[in-house]
C-alpha positions in Angstrom: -9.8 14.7 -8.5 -8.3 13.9 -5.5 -10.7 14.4 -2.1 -7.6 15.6 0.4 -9.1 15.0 4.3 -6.6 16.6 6.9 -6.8 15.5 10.7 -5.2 16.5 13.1 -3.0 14.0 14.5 -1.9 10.2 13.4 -4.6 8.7 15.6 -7.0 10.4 13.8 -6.0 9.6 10.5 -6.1 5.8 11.4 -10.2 6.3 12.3 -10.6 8.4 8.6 -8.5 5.7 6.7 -10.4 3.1 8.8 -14.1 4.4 8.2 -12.7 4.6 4.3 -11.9 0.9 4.2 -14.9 0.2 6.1 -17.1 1.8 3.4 -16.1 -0.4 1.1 -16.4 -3.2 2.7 -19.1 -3.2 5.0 -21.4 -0.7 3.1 -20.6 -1.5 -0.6 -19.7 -5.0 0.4 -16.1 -5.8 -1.4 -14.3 -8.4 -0.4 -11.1 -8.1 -2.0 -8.5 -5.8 -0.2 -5.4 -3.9 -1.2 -2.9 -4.3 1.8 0.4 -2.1 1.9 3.2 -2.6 4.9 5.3 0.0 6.3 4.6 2.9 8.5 1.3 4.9 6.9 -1.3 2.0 7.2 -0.4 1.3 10.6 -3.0 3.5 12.7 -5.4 2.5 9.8 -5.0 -1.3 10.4 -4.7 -0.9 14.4 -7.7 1.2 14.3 -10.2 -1.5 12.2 -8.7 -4.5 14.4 -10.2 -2.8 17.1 -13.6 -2.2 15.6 -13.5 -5.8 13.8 -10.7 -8.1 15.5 -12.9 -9.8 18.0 -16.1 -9.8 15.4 -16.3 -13.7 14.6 -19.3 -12.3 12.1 -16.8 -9.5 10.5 -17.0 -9.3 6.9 -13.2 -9.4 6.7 -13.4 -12.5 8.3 -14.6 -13.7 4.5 -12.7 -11.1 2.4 -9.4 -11.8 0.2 -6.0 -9.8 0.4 -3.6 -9.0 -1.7 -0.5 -7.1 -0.6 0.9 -4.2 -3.1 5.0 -6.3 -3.2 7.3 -8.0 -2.0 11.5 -8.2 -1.2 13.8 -10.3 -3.1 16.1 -12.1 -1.6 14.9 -12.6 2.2 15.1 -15.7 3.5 10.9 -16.9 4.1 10.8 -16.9 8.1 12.9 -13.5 7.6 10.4 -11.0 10.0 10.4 -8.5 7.1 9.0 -10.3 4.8 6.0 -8.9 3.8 4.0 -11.8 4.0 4.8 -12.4 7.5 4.6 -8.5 8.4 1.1 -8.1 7.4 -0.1 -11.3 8.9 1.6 -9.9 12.1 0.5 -7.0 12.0 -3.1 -6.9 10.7 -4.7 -10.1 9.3 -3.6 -12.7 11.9 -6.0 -10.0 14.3 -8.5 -9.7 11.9 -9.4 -13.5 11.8 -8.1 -13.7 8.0 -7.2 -17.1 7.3 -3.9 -17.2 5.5 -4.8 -18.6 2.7 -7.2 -16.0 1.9 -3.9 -13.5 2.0 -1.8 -13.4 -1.4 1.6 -12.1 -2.3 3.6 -11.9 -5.0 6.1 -14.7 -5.3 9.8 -13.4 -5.0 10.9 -17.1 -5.0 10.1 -18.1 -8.0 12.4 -19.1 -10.8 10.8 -17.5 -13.5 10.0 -14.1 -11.6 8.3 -12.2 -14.7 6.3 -15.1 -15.3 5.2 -14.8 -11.2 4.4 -11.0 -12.1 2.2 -12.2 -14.7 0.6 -14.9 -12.4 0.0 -11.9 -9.6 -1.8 -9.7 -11.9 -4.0 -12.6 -13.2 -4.8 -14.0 -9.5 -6.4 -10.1 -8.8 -8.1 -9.8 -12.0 -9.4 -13.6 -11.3 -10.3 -12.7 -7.7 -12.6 -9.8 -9.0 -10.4 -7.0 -8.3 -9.4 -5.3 -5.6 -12.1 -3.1 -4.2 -10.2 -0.6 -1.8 -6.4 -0.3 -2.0 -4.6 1.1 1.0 -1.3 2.8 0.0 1.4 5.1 1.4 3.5 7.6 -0.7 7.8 7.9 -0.4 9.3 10.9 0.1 10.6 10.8 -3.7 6.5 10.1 -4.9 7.2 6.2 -5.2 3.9 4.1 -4.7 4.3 0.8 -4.2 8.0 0.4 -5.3 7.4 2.4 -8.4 10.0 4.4 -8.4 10.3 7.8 -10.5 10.3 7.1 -14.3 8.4 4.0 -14.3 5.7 3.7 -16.9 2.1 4.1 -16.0 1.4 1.3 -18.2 3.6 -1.3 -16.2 2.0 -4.3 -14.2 3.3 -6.0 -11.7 7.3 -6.0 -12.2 10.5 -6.5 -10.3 11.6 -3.1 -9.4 15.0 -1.9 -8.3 14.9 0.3 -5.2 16.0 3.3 -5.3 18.6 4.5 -2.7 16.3 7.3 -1.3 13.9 4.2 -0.6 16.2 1.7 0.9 17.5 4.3 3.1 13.7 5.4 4.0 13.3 1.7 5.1 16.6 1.1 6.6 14.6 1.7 9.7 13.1 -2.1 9.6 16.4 -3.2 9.0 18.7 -1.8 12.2 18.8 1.5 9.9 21.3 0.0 7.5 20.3 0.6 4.2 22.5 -2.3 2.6 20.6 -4.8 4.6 17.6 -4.0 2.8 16.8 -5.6 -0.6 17.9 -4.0 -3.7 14.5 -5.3 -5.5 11.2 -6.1 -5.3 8.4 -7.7 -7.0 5.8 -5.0 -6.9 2.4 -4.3 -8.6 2.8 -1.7 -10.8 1.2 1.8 -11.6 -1.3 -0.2 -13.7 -2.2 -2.5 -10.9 -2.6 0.0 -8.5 -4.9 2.3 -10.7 -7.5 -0.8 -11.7 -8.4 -1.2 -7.7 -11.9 0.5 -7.4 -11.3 3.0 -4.9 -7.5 3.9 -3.5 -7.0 5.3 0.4 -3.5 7.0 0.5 -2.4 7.8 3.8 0.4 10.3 4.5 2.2 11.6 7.5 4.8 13.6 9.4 7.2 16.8 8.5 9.1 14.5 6.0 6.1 14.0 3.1 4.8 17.6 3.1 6.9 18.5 0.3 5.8 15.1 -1.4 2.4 15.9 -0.6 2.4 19.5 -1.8 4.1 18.3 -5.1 1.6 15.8 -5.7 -1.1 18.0 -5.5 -0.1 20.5 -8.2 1.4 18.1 -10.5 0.0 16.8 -13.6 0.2 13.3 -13.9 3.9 12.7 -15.1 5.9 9.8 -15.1 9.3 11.9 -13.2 6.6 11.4 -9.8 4.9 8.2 -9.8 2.2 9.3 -7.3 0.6 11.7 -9.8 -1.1 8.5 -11.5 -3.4 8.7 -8.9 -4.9 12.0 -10.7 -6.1 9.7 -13.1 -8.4 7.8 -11.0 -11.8 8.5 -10.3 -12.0 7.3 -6.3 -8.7 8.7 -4.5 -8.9 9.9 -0.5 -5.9 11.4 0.4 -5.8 11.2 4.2 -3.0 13.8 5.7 -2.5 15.0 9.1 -0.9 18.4 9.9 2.5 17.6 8.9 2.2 16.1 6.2 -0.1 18.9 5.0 1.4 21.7 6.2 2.6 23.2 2.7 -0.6 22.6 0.7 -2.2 25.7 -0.1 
């Protein structure tokens, strides 16, 4: 079952998201991470850099990360690259050494073969304890768009155009300048983390929201996988939860 917390602005769902991640790993001490980019972990991330940032004794300081995908096709030093927009954003603050940050290759020559590699590097690392995700207005997680299989690891995924243009807003809010794929993890990824934090907000995910929440778990809306996980806080503010009953 899905534990739903509503708050009542996007300040204060950074400080529930924040005392989630810290939870996990200050209180039951995991040091793997699940990172997602984008807009919904923002106040979550801003919010534990300012508990932890200048902490040289933080437990983050010594915890791994792995971020949920990747583009294909942008250039390394491109600033929306993932890998550079989390290390911007949240790691670089957190005193996470780099090489303690892992991506999925979208480089590599052999790009299933790097999918395979990704999933192996989590599983080797442990596992991720808590994974931080977001939700797209069509029920994508990660970049799993609508019809992919539960059972798929990670995967290069084609973006849909409801997601490209969702994200246009990174790239001068044309939606052919962002990537047409992605090397993602998949549902099956996602759901072996140990405890997921989904963060949702503003007008435009309330239908989302409300859809997830009385679905079963069907392929047609990727999100409803997370019904079949036994650790899942969905953290909402008004907006976003303004249609569930």
């Amino acid at each position: 079952m899905i534990d739903v917390r509503v708050l009542p602005d996007r300040e204060a769902v950074g400080v529930a998201a924040a005392d989630l991640i810290d939870a996990a790993v200050i209180d039951r001490s995991e040091r793997v991470l699940g990172l997602a980019t984008g807009s919904s972990p923002g106040p979550a991330y801003a919010e534990l850099i300012r508990r932890h940032g200048q902490d040289p004794a933080s437990p983050y300081r010594s915890s791994h990360a792995f971020l949920l995908d990747e583009y294909v096709g942008l250039p390394p030093d491109h600033p929306e690259r993932y890998a550079r927009v989390i290390r911007r954003e949240f790691t670089e603050a957190m005193g996470i050494d780099a090489g303690m940050v892992h991506g999925p290759d979208p480089d590599a020559p052999d790009l299933e073969r790097a999918c395979r590699a990704y999933d192996a590097a989590i599983t080797a690392s442990g596992g991720v304890g808590v994974q931080i995700l977001g939700i797209g207005t069509d029920g994508h997680i990660a970049f799993n768009a609508p019809g992919t299989p539960f059972s798929e690891g990670t995967h290069v995924a084609r973006l849909s155009s409801s997601t490209r243009r969702d994200n246009a807003r990174f790239f001068d809010g044309d939606p052919e300048r962002v990537p047409a794929s992605a090397v993602s993890q998949g549902i099956a990824t996602i759901l072996r983390a140990r405890a997921l934090v989904v963060v949702a907000m503003g007008e435009a995910k309330a239908e989302i929201v409300a859809r997830l929440l009385s679905s079963d778990p069907t392929e047609e809306l990727p999100a409803s996988a997370l019904h079949l996980h036994s650790d899942v806080t969905l953290v909402l503010d008004r907006s976003a939860a303004r249609r569930v009953s």
